[in-house]
N, C-alpha and C positions, 0 to 999 in steps of 0.2 A: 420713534421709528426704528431706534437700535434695538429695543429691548421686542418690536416686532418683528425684525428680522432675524432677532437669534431666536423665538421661538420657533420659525419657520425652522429654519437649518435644523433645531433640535429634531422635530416632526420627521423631517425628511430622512433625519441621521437613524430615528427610530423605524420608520417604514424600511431604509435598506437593509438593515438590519435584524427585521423581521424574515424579508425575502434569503437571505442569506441563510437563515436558521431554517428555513422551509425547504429547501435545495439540499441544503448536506442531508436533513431526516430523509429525502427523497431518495437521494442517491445512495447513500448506504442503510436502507431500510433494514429491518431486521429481518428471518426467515418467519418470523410468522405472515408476515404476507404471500407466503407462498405455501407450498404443499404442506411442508412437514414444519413441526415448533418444536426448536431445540431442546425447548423445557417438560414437553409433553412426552419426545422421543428425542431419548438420548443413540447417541450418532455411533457405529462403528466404522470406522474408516479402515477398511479394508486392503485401499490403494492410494497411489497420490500422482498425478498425470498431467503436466504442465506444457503446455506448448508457447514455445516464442516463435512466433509467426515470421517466414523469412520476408515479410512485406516489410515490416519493422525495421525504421531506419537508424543505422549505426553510424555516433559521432565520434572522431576522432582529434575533434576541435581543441585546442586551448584555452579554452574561453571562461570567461565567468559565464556565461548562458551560453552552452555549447549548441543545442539544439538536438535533432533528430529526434528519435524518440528510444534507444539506446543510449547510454554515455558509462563506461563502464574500465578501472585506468588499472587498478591493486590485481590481476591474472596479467600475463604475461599476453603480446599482441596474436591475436590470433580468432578465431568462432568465436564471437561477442556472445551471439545468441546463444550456444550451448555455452558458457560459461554463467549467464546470466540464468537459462534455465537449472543449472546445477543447483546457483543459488537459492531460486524459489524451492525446488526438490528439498533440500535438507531442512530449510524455514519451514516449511508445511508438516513436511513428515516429524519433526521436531514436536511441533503444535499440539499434531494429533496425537498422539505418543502421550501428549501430558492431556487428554480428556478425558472425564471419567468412562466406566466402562459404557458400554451403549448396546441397545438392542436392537436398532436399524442398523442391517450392515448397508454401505453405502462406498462408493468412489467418487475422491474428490478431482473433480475434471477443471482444470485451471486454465488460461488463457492468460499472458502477460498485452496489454496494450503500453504500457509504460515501463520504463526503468531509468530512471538517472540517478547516478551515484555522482559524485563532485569531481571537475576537472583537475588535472595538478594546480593549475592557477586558484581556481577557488578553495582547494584545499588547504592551502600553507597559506592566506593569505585572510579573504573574508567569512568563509565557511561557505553554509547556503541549507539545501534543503535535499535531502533522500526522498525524489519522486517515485512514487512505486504506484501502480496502478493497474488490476486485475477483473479479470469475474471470471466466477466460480459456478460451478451445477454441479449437484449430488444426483448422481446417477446411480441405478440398479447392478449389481457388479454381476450378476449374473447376462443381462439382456442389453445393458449399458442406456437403456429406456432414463430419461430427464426425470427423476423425481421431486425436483422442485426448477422455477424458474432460475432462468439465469440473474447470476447478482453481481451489480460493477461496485467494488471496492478503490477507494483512496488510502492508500496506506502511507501517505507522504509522512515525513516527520524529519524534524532539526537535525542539520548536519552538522558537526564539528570543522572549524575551522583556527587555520594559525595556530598559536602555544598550544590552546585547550586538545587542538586534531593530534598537535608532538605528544603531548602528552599522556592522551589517551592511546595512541599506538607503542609506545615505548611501555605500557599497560599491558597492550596485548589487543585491546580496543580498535581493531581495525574497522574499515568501512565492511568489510566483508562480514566482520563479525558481528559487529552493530544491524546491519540489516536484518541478518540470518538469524536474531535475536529475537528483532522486531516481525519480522512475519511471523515466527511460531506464536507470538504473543497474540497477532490480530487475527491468526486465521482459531485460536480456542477460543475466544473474544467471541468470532462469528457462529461457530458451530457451538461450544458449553454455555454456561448459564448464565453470561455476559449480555447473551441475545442481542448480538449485534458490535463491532468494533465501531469506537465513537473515535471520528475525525480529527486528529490536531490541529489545531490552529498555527499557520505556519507564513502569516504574517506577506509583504511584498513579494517577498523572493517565491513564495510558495505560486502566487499570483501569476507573476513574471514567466515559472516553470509550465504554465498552460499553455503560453503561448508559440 
């Protein structure tokens, strides 16, 4: 009866685990599913246009799971959202900058739905996760007309925490720079011949950050 009920769990462990890998290809598909293939047409980015929506809620919390859907501590208090959008601006336009050259001129139109960067408490203590989460449409930069669907990206990935956060900011490694590293990396990822930015695995806490 044991050695049938760990087959079962194994089955089950396999089946969620299937649905999980169907979900991320889902959600961060490549652009061939839409109008244009980055590999067929290479991209000029023309512009880079980023909106944080003032619906978007700003935490101010201490917490290890602060909440809202801002959390943002390394700028001084003040416009969460235009600071957060600054961030995305330099990360993207960064990105594009290192693409090869391209023959579709294009504007990349950006939307933040997410941003958490780690609270002091999670900072100096357990670390956690850089929730970043976006979609993007290359639009006509002439007429601004949608040339491809819109696409929601998960750009979440590992936060430094405790000695390794001291460490890496007495480096130079701040969260600000760390971020602003990591978007110019997923947004060439999505646009050059990566064809597509593939999802980190980011374990509980990434879990946790959904909710």
């Amino acid at each position: 009866m044991r050695l049938v009920g760990l087959a079962a769990a194994l089955m089950l462990g396999l089946g969620l685990s299937a649905c999980a890998s169907v979900e991320t290809a889902t959600r961060n598909a490549p652009l061939e599913a839409f109008a244009l293939q980055p590999a067929a047409v290479p991209f000029d980015v023309r512009d880079v246009r980023v909106t944080v929506p003032r619906s978007l809620r700003v935490s101010e919390a201490n917490r290890y799971l602060p909440g809202g859907d801002i959390v943002w501590r390394e700028d001084p208090p003040g416009d969460r959202h235009a600071q957060v959008a600054a961030i995305l601006e330099d990360g993207f336009e960064r990105g594009v900058d290192a693409l090869p050259e391209g023959a579709e001129a294009v504007v990349l139109d950006v939307e933040l739905s997410k941003f958490h960067a780690l609270s002091e408490k999670a900072r100096y203590t357990v670390g956690g996760v850089h929730a970043i989460q976006f979609t993007y449409t290359l639009r006509d930069p002439g007429t601004g007309a949608a040339l491809t669907e819109p696409k929601f990206v998960k750009a979440d990935f590992k936060a430094f925490g405790g000695q390794k956060a001291i460490a890496a900011e007495r480096r130079g490694l701040t969260q600000k720079v760390r971020i602003t590293d990591h978007l110019a990396r997923v947004i060439r990822d999505e646009l050059g011949p990566e064809h597509g930015y593939r999802v980190q695995a980011t374990g509980l806490i990434g879990v946790l950050n959904q909710l």
